[in-house]
C-alpha positions, -999 to 999 in steps of 0.1 A, spaced: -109 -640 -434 -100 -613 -404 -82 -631 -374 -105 -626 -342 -79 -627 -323 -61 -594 -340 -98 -577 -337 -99 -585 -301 -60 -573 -289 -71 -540 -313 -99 -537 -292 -82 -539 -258 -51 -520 -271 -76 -493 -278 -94 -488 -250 -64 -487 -226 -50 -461 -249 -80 -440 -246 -79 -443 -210 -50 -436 -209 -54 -403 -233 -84 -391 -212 -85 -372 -181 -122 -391 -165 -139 -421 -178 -176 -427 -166 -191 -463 -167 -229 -464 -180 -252 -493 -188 -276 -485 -219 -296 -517 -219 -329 -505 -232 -320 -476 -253 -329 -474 -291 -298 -467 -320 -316 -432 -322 -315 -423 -284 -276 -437 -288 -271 -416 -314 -288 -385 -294 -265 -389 -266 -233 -395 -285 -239 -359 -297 -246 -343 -262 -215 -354 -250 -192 -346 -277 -209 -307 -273 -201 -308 -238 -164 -326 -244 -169 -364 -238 -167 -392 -265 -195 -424 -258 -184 -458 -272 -197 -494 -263 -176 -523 -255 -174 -559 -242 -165 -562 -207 -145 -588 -213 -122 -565 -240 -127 -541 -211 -113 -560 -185 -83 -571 -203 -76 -536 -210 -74 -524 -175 -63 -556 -156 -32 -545 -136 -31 -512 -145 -45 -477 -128 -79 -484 -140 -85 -520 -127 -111 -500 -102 -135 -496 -132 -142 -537 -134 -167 -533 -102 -184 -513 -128 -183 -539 -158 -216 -555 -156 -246 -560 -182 -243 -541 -220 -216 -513 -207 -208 -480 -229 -177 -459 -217 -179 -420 -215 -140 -411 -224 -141 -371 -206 -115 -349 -227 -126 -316 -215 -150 -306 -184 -160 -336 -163 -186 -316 -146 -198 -307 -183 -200 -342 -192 -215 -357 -158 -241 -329 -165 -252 -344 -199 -254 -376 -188 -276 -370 -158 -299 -346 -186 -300 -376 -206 -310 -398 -182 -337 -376 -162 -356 -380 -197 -344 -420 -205 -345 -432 -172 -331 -465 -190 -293 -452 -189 -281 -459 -156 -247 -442 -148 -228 -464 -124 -193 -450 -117 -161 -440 -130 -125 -425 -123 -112 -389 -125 -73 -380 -123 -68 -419 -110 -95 -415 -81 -127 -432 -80 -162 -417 -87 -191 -428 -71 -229 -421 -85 -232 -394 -56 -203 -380 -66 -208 -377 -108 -242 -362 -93 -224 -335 -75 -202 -329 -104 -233 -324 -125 -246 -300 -102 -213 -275 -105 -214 -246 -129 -192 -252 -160 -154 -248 -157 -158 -214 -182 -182 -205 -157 -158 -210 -130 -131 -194 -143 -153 -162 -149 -164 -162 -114 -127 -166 -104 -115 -137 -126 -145 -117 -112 -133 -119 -75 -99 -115 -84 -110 -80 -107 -135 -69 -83 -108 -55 -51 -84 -45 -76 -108 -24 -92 -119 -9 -59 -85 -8 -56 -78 12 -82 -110 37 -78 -93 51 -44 -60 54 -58 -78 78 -88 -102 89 -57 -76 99 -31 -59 131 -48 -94 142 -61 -103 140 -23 -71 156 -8 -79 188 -30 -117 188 -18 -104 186 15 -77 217 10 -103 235 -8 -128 235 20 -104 240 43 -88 273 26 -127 286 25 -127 282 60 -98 301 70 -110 325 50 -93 323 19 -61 330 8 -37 359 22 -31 383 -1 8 394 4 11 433 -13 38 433 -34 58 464 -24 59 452 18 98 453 9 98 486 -8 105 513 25 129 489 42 151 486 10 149 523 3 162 534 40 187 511 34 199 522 -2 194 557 10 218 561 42 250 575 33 279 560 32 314 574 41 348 562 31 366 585 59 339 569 92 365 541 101 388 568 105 371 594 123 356 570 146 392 559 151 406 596 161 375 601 183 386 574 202 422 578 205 416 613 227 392 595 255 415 565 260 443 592 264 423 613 287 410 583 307 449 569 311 455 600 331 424 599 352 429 597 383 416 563 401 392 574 430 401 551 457 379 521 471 362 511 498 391 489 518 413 518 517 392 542 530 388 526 560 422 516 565 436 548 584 471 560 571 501 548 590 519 581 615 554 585 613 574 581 650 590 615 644 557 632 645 549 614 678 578 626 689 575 660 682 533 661 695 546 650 727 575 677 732 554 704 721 526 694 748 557 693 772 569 726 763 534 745 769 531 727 803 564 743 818 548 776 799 517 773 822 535 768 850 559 796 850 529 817 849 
C-alpha cells in the first residue's frame, strides 16, 4: 500500500521544482471543461511552448509557501490547472486566450513572469504581442534596413563621382588634346647651338683690354669741383699788381 504522505511531499516537491525550472507560470480554473477539451488544450500549449497540469491547491500552496511564488496563492481557488511557460509567454498567453474565446468555461486568472506578477489585463496584452520569432525578425529588419542603405551609397558614391566628372568634362568641352612634338623646336635649338671649348677664354682676353683702357681713363671731374674756383698763388698777385704799376708811370711820362 503507497504512503499518502510520500505521494503528497512528491507532489509539492514537483511543482516547486517546475516553478522553479520555468520562466512564467499562468493560474487557470477549468471547472466545466470535458477530458477531450483538456486534452485539446494540453496540445495547444505544448505547440506554442507551455506545459498544462492540474493540481490541489493545497499541494500548491505548500509548494510555494515562503518562497518567490507565494504571490500565486491569491490565485488558488476552485479546480486550478497550472500553465508552466518554457518558451514564449506571449505565445502561450495567446493560446490560452484562443482557447478560451471558444470555451468561455476556462477562466485565466493570473500568474508570474521573471518573479513579477501578471494580472488578467496584462496576460491579455501579452496575448496580443506578435510572437518573439516575429520580434526578432522585425528587430533584425530595422537593424538591416539603414545598413543596407548604408551600403547602397557607399557602392553609389564612386558610380556618382564619375557621372559627375563625366558631365563635367563634356561641358568644358572635352578633353585637351596635348600634340606630342610641342617640345620638339625648343630641344632642337638647344642641341643645335654650338658649343666652344676656347669661349671662357676669349671672353676672358676681350675683357682684359677694356679694364686696361678704362684704368687709364681719365675721370671727368664733378659737379662740386667745378664750382669751387682754383686757389691763386700770392706771387702772381704780386706780379698783376707791379705790372699795372709799371704801365701807369708809362702813361704818364707820355
Amino acid at each position: 500500500m503507497e504512503n499518502p504522505r510520500a505521494e503528497k511531499v512528491a507532489v509539492v516537491n514537483e511543482v516547486r521544482e517546475r516553478l522553479n525550472g520555468a520562466a512564467g507560470s499562468v493560474i487557470t480554473e477549468y471547472r466545466g471543461l470535458t477530458v477531450a477539451q483538456l486534452a485539446d488544450l494540453r496540445q495547444r500549449l505544448a505547440a506554442a511552448g507551455g506545459d498544462y497540469k492540474v493540481y490541489k491547491n493545497t499541494l500548491v500552496k505548500l509548494a510555494i509557501s515562503s518562497g518567490p511564488h507565494e504571490a500565486l496563492s491569491d490565485y488558488l481557488t476552485g479546480p486550478t490547472a497550472i500553465a508552466f511557460v518554457q518558451g514564449d509567454v506571449s505565445a502561450v498567453a495567446k493560446a490560452l486566450r484562443d482557447f478560451a474565446r471558444t470555451n468561455p468555461a476556462l477562466v485565466i486568472k493570473g500568474g508570474l513572469l521573471d518573479g513579477a506578477s501578471l494580472s488578467t489585463t496584462d496576460l491579455t496584452s501579452l496575448a496580443d504581442l506578435p510572437s518573439r520569432d516575429v520580434l526578432l525578425a522585425r528587430l533584425a529588419g530595422a537593424i538591416a534596413a539603414p545598413l543596407q542603405t548604408f551600403a547602397g551609397l557607399l557602392q553609389a558614391l564612386p558610380r556618382n563621382l564619375a557621372y559627375g566628372l563625366s558631365a563635367l568634362i563634356d561641358q568644358q568641352g572635352g578633353v585637351a588634346e596635348v600634340p606630342a612634338q610641342a617640345e620638339g623646336p625648343a630641344v632642337a635649338e638647344v642641341d643645335e647651338a654650338p658649343v666652344s671649348e676656347d669661349a671662357p677664354a676669349q671672353a676672358v682676353s676681350e675683357a682684359a683690354p677694356a679694364e686696361a683702357s678704362g684704368a687709364q681713363a681719365e675721370v671727368p671731374p664733378t659737379a662740386a669741383d667745378a664750382d669751387t674756383d682754383p686757389p691763386v698763388a700770392e706771387e702772381s698777385t704780386s706780379e698783376i699788381a707791379q705790372t699795372a704799376t709799371d704801365e701807369a708811370a708809362t702813361d704818364g711820362e707820355s
